[in-house]
PyMOL Python script that loads the backbone (N, CA, C, O; Angstrom):
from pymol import cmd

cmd.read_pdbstr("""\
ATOM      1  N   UNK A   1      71.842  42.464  56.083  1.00  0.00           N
ATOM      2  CA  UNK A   1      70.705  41.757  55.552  1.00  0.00           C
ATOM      3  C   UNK A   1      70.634  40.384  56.218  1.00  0.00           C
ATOM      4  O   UNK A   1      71.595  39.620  56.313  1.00  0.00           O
ATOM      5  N   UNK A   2      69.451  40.158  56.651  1.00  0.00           N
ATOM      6  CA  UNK A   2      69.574  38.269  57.361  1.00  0.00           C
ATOM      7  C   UNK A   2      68.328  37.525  56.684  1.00  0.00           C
ATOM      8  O   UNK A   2      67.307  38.168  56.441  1.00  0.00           O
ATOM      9  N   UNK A   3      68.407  36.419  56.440  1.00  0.00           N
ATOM     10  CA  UNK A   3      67.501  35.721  55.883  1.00  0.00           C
ATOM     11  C   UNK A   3      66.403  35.633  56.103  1.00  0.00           C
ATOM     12  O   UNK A   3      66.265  35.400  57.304  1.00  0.00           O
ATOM     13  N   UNK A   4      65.185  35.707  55.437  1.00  0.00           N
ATOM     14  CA  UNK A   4      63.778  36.219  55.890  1.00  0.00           C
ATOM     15  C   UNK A   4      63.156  34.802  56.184  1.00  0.00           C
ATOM     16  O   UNK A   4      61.946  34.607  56.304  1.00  0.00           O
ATOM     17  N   UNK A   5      64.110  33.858  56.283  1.00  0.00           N
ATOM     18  CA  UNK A   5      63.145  32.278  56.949  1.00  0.00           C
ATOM     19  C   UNK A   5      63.722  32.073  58.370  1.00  0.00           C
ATOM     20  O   UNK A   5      62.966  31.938  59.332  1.00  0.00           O
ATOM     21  N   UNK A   6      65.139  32.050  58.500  1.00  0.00           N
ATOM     22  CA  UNK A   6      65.763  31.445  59.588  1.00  0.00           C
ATOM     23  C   UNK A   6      66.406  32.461  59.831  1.00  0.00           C
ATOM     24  O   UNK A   6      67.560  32.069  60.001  1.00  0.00           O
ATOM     25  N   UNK A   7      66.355  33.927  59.997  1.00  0.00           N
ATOM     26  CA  UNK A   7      67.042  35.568  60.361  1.00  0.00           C
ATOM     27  C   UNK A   7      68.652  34.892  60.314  1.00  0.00           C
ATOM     28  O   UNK A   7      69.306  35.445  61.198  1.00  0.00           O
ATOM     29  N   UNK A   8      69.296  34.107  59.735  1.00  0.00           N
ATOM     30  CA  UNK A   8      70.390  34.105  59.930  1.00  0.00           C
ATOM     31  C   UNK A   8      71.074  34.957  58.949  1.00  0.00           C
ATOM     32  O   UNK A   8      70.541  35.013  57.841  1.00  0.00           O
ATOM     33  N   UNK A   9      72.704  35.979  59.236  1.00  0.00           N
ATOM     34  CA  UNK A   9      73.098  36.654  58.454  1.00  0.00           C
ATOM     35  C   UNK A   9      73.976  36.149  57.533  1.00  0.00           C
ATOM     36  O   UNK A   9      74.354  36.858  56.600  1.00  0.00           O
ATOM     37  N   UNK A  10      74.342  35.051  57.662  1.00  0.00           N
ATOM     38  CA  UNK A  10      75.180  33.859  56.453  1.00  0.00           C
ATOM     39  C   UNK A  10      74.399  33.633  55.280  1.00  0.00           C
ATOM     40  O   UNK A  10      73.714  32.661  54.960  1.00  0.00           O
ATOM     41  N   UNK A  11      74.668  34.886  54.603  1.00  0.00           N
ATOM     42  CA  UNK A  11      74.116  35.195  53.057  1.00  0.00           C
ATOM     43  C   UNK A  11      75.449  34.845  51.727  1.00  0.00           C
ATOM     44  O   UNK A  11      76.616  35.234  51.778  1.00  0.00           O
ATOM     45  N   UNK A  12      74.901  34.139  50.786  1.00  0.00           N
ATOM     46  CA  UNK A  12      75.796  34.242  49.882  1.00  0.00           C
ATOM     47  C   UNK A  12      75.917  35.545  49.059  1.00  0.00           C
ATOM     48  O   UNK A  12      74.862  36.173  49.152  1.00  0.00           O
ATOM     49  N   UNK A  13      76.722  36.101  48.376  1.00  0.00           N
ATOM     50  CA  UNK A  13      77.020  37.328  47.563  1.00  0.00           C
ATOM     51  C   UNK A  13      75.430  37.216  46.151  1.00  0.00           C
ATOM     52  O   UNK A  13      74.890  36.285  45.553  1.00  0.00           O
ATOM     53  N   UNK A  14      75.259  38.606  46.182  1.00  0.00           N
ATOM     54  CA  UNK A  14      74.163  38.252  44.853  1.00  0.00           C
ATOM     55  C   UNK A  14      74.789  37.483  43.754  1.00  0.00           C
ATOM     56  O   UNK A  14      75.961  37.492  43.376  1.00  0.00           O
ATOM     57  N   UNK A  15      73.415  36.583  43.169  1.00  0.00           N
ATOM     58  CA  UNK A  15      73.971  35.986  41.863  1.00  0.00           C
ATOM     59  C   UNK A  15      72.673  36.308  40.866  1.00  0.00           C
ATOM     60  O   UNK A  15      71.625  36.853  41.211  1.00  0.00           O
ATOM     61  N   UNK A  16      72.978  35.890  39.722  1.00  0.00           N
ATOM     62  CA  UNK A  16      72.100  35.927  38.809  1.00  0.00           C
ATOM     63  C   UNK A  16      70.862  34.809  38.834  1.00  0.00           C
ATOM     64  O   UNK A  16      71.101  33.617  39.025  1.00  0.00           O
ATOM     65  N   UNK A  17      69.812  35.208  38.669  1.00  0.00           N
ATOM     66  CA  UNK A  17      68.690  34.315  39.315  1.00  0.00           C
ATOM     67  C   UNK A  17      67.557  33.646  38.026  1.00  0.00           C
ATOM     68  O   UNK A  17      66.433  34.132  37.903  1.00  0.00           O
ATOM     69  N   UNK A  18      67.999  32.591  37.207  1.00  0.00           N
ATOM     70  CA  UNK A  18      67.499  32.184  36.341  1.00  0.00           C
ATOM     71  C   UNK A  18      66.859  31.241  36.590  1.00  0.00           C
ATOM     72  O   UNK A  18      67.057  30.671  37.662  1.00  0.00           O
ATOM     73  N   UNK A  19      65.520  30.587  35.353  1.00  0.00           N
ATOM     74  CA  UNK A  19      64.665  29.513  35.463  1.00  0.00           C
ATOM     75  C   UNK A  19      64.692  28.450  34.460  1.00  0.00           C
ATOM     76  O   UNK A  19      63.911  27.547  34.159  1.00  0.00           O
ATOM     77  N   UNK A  20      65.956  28.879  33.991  1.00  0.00           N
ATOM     78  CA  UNK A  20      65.683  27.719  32.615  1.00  0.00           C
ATOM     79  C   UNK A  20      67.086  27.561  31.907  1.00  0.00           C
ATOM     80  O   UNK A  20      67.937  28.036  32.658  1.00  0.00           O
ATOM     81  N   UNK A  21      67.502  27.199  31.044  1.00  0.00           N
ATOM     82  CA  UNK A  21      68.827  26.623  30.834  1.00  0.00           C
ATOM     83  C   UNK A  21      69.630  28.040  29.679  1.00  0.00           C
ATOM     84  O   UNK A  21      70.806  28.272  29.403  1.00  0.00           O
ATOM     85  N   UNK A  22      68.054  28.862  29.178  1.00  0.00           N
ATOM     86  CA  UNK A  22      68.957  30.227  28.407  1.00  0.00           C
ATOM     87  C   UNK A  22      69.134  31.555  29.559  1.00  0.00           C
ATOM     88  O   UNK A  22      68.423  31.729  30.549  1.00  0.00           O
ATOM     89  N   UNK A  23      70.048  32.232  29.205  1.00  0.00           N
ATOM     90  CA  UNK A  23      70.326  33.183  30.290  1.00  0.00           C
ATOM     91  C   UNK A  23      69.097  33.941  29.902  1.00  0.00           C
ATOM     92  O   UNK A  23      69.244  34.792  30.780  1.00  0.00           O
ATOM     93  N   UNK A  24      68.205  34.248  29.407  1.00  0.00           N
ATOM     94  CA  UNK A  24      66.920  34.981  29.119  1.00  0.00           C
ATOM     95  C   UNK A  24      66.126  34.652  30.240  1.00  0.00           C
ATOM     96  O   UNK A  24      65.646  35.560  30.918  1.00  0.00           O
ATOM     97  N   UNK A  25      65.849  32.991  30.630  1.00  0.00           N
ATOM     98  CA  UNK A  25      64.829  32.520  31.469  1.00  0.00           C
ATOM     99  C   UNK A  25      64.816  33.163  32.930  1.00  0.00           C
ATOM    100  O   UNK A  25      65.582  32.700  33.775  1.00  0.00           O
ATOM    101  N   UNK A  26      64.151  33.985  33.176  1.00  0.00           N
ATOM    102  CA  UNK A  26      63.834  34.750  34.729  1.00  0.00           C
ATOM    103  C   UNK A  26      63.019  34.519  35.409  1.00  0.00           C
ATOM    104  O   UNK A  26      61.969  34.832  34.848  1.00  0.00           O
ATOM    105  N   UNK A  27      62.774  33.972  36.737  1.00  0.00           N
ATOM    106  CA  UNK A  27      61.765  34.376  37.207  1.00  0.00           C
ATOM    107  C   UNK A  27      60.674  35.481  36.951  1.00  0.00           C
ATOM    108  O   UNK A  27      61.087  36.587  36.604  1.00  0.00           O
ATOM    109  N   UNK A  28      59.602  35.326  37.062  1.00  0.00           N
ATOM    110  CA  UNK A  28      58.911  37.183  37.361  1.00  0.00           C
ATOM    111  C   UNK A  28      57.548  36.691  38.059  1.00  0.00           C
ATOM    112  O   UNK A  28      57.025  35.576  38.061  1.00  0.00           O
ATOM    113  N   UNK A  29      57.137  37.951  38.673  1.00  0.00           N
ATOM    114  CA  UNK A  29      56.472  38.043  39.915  1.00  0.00           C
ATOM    115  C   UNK A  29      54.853  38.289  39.070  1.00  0.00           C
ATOM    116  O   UNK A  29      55.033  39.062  38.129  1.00  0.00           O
ATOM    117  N   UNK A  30      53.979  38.022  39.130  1.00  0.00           N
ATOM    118  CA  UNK A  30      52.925  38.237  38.018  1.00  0.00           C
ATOM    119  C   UNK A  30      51.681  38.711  38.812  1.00  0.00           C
ATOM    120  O   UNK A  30      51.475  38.218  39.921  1.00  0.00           O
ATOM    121  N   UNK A  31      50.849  39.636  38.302  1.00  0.00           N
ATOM    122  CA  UNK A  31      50.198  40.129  39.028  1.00  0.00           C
ATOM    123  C   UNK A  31      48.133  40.120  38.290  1.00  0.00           C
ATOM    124  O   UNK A  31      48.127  40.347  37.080  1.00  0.00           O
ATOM    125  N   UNK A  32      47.112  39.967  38.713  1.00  0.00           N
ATOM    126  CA  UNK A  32      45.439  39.583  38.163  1.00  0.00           C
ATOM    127  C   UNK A  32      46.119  40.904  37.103  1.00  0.00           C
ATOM    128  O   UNK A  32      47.152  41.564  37.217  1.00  0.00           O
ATOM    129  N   UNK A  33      45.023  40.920  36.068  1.00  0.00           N
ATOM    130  CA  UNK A  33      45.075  41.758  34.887  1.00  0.00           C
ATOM    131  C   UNK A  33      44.168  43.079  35.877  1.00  0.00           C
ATOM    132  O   UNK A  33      43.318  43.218  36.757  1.00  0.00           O
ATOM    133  N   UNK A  34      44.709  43.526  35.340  1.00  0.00           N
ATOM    134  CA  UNK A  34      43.697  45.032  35.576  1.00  0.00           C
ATOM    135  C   UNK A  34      42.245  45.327  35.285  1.00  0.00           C
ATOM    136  O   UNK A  34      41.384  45.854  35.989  1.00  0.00           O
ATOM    137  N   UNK A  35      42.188  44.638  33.525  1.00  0.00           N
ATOM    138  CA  UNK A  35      41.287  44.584  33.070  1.00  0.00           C
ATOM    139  C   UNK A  35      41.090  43.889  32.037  1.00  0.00           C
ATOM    140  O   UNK A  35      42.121  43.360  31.623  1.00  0.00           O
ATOM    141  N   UNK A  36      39.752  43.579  31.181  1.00  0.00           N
ATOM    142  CA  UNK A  36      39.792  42.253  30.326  1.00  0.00           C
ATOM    143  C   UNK A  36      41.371  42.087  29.535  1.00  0.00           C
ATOM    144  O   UNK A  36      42.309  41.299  29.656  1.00  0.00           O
ATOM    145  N   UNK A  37      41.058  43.405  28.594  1.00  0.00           N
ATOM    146  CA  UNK A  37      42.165  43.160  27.624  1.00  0.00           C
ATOM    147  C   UNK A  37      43.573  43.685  27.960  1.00  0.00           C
ATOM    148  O   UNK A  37      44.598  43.617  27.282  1.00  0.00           O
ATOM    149  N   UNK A  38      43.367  44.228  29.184  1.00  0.00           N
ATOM    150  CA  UNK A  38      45.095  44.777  29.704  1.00  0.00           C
ATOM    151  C   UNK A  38      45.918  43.922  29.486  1.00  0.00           C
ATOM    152  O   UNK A  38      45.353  42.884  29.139  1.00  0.00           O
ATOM    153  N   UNK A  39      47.380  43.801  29.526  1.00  0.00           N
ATOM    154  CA  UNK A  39      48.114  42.479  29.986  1.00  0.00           C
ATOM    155  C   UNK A  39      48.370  42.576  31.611  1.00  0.00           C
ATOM    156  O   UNK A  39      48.384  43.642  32.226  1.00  0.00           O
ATOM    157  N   UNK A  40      48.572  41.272  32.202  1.00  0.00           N
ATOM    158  CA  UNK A  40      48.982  41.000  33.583  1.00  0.00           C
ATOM    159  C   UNK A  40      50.334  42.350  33.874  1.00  0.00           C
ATOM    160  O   UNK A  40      50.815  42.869  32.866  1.00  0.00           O
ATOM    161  N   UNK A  41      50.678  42.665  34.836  1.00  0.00           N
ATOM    162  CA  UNK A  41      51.589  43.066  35.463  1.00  0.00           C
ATOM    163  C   UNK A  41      52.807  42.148  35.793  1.00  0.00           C
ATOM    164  O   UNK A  41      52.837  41.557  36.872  1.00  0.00           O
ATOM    165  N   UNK A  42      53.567  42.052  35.103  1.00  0.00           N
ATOM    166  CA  UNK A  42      54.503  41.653  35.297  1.00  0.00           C
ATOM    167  C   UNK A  42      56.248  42.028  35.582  1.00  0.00           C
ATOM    168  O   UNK A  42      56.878  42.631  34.714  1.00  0.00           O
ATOM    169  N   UNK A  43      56.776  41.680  36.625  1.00  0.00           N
ATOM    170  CA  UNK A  43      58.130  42.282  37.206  1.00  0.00           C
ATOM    171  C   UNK A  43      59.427  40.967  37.053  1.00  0.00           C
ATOM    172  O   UNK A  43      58.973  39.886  37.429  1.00  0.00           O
ATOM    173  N   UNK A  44      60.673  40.899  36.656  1.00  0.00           N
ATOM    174  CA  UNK A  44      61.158  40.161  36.306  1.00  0.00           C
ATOM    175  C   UNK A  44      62.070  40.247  37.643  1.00  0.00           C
ATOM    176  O   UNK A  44      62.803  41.232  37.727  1.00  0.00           O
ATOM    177  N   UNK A  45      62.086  39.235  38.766  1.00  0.00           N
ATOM    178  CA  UNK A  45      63.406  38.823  39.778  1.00  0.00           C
ATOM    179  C   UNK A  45      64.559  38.511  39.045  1.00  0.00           C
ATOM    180  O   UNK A  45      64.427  37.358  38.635  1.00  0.00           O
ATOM    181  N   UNK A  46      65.809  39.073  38.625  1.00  0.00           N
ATOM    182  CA  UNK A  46      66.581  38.881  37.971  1.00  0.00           C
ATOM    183  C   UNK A  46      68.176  37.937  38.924  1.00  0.00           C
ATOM    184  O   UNK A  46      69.030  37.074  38.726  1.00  0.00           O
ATOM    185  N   UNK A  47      67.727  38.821  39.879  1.00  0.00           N
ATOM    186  CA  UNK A  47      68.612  37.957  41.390  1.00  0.00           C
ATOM    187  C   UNK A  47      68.498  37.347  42.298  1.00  0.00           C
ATOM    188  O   UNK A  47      67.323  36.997  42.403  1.00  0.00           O
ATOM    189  N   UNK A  48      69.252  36.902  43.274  1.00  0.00           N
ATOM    190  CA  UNK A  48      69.382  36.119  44.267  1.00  0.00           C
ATOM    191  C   UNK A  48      70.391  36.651  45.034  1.00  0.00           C
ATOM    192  O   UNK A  48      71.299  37.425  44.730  1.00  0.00           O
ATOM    193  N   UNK A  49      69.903  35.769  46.776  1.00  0.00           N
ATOM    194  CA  UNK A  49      71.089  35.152  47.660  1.00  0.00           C
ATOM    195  C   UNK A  49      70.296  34.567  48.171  1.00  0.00           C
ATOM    196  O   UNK A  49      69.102  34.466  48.455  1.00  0.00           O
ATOM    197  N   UNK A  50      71.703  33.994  48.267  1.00  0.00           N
ATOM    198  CA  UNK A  50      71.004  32.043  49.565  1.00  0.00           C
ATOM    199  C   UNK A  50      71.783  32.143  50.617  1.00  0.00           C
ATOM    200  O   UNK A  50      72.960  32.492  50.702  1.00  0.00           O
ATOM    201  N   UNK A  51      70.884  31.742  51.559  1.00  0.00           N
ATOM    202  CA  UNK A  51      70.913  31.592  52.893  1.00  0.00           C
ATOM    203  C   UNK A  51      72.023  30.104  53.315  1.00  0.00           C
ATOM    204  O   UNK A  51      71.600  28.951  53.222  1.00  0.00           O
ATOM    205  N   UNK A  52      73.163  30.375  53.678  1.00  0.00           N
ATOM    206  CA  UNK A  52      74.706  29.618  53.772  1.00  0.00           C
ATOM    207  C   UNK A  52      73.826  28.534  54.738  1.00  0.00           C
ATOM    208  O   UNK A  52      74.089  27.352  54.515  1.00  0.00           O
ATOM    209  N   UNK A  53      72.730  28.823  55.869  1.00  0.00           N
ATOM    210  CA  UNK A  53      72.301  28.163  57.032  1.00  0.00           C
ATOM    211  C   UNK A  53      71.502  26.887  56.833  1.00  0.00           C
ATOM    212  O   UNK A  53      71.768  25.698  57.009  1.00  0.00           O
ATOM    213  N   UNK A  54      70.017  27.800  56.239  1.00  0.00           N
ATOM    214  CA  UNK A  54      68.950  26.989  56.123  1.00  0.00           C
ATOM    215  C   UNK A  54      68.629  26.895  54.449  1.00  0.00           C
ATOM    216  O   UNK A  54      67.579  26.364  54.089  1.00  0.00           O
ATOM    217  N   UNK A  55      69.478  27.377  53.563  1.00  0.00           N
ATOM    218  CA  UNK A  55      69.343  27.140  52.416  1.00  0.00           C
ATOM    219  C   UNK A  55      68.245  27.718  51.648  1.00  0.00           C
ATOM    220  O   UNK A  55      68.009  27.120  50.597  1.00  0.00           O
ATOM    221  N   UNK A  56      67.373  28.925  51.958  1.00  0.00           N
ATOM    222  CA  UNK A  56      66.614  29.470  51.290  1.00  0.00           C
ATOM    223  C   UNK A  56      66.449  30.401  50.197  1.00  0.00           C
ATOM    224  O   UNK A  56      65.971  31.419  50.696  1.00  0.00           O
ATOM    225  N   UNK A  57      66.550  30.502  49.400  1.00  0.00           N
ATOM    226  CA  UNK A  57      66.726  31.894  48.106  1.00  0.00           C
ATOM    227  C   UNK A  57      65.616  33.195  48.599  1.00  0.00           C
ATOM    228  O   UNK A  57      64.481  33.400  49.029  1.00  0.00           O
ATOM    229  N   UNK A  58      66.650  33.745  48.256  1.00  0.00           N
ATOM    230  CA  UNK A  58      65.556  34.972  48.659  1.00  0.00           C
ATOM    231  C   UNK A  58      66.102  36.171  47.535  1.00  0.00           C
ATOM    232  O   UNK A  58      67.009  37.003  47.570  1.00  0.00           O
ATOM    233  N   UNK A  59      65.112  35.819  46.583  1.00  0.00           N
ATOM    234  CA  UNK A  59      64.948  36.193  44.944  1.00  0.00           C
ATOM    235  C   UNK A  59      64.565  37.989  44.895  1.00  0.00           C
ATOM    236  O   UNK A  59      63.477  38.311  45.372  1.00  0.00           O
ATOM    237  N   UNK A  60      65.202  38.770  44.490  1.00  0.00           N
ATOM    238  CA  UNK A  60      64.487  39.787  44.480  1.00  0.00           C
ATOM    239  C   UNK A  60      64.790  40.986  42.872  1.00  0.00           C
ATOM    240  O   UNK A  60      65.488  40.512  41.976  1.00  0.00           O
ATOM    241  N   UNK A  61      64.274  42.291  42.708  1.00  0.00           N
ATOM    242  CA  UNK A  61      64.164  42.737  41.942  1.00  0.00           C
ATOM    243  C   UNK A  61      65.379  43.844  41.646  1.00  0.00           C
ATOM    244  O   UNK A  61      65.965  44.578  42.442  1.00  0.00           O
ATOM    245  N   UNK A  62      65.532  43.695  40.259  1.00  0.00           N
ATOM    246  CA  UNK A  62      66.677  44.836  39.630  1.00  0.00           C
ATOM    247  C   UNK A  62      66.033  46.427  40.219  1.00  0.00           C
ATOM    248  O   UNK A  62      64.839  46.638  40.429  1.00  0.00           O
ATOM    249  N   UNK A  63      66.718  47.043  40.337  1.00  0.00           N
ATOM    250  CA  UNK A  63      66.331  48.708  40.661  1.00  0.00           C
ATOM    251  C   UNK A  63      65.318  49.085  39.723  1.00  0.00           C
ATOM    252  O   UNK A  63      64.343  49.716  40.130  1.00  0.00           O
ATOM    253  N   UNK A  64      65.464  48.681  38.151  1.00  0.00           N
ATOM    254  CA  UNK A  64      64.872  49.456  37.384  1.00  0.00           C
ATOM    255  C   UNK A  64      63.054  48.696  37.597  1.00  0.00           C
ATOM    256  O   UNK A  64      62.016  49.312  37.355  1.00  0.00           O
ATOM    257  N   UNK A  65      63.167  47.011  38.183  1.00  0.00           N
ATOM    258  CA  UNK A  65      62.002  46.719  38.185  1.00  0.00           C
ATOM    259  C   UNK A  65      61.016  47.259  39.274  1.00  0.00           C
ATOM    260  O   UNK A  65      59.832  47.590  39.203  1.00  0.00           O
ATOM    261  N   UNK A  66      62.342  47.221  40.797  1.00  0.00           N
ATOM    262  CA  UNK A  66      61.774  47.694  41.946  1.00  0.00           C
ATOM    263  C   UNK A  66      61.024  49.223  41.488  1.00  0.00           C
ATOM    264  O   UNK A  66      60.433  49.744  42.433  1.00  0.00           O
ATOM    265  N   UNK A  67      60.972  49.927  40.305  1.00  0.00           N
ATOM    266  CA  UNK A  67      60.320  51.215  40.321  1.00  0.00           C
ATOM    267  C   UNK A  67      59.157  51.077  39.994  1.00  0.00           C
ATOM    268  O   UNK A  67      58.167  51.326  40.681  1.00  0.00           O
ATOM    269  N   UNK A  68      59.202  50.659  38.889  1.00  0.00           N
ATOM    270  CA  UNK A  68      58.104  49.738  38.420  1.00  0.00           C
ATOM    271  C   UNK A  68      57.306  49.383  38.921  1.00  0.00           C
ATOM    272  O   UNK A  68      56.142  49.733  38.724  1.00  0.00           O
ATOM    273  N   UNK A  69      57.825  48.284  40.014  1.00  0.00           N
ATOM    274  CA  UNK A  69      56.631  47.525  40.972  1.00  0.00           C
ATOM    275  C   UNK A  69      55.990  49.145  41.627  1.00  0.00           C
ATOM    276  O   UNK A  69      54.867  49.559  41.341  1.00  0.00           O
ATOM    277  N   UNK A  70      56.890  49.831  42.458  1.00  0.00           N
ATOM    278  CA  UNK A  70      56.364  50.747  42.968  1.00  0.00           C
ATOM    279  C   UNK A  70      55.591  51.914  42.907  1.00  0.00           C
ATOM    280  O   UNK A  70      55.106  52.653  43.763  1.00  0.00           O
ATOM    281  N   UNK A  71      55.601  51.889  41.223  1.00  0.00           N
ATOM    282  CA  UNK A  71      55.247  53.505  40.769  1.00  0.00           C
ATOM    283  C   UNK A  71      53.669  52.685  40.599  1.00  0.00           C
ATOM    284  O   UNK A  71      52.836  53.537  40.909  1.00  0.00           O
ATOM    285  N   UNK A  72      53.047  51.550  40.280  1.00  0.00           N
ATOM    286  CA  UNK A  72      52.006  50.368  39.980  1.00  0.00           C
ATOM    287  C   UNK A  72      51.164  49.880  41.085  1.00  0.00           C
ATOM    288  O   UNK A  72      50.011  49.458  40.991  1.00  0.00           O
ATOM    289  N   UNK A  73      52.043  50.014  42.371  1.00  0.00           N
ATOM    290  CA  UNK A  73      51.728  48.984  43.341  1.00  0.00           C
ATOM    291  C   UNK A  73      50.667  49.193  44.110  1.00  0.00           C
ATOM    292  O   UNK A  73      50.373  48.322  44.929  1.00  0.00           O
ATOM    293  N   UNK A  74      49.855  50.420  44.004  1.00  0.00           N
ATOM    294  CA  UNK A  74      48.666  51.221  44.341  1.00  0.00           C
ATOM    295  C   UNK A  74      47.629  50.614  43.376  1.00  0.00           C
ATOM    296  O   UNK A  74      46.461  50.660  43.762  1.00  0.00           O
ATOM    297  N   UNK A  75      47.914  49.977  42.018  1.00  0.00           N
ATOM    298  CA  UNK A  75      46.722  49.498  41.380  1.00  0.00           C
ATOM    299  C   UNK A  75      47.123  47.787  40.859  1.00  0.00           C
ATOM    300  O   UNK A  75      47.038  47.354  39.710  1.00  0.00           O
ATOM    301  N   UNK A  76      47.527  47.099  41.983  1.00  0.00           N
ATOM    302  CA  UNK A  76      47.743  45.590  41.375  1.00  0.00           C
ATOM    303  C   UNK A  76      46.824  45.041  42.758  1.00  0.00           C
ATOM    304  O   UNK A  76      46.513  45.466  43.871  1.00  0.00           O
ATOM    305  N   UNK A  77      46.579  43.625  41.783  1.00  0.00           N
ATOM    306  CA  UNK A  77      45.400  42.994  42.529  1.00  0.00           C
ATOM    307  C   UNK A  77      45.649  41.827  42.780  1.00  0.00           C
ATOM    308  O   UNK A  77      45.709  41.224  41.709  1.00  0.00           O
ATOM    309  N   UNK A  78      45.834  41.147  43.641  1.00  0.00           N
ATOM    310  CA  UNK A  78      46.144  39.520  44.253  1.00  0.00           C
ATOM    311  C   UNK A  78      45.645  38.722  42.546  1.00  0.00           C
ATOM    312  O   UNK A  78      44.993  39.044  41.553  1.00  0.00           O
ATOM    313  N   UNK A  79      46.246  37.829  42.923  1.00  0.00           N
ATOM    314  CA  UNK A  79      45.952  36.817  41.483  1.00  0.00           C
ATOM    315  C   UNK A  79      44.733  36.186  41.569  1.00  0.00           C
ATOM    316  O   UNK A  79      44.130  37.031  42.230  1.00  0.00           O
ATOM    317  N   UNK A  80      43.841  35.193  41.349  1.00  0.00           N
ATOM    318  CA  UNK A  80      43.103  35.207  41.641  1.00  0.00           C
ATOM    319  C   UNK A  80      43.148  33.123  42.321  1.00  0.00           C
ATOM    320  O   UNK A  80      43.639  32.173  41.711  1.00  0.00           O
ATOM    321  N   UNK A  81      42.525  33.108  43.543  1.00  0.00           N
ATOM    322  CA  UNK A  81      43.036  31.777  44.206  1.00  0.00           C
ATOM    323  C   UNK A  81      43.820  32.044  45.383  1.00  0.00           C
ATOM    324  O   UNK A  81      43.785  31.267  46.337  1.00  0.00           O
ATOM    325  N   UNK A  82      44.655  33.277  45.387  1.00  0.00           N
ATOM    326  CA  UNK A  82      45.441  33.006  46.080  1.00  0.00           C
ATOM    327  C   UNK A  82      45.036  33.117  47.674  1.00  0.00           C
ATOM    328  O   UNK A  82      43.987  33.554  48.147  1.00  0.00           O
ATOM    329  N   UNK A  83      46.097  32.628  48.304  1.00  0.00           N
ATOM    330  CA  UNK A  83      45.505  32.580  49.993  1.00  0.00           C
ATOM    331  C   UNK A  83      45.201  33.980  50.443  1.00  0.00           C
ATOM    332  O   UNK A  83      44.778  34.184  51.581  1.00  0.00           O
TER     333      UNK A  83
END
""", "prot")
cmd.dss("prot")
cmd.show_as("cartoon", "prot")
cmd.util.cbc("prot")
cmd.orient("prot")
């Protein structure tokens, strides 16, 4: 695996990838609603590794979310704003 900013392979070991001071707080990846009253699509990044080089996180998804995203990913829609 090499770092997706600076391809260097000086990765730290996965860690647990939190946003807030309770172990609950996760990142998650959020996706436009489908429809009025649907809820958003949402996928929780639960991990990490950082890049030993250039210092970048490169956050990604538990197995059970990566299915998720994938079994979905045919009907999610850019957020809205985005570039």
């Amino acid at each position: 695996m090499r770092c997706a900013i600076c391809g260097s392979d000086r990765l730290s070991p996965v860690g647990d990838l939190i946003s807030g001071e309770k172990w609950m707080d996760r990142l998650c990846l959020r996706f436009d609603r489908p429809g009025i009253l649907k809820p958003r699509p949402t996928f929780t990044a639960g991990f990490a590794r950082a890049c030993r080089d250039c210092g970048a996180l490169l956050p990604f998804l538990a197995e059970y979310e990566r299915r998720r995203l994938d079994e979905s990913a045919d009907r999610l829609a850019d957020v809205e704003g985005a570039p």
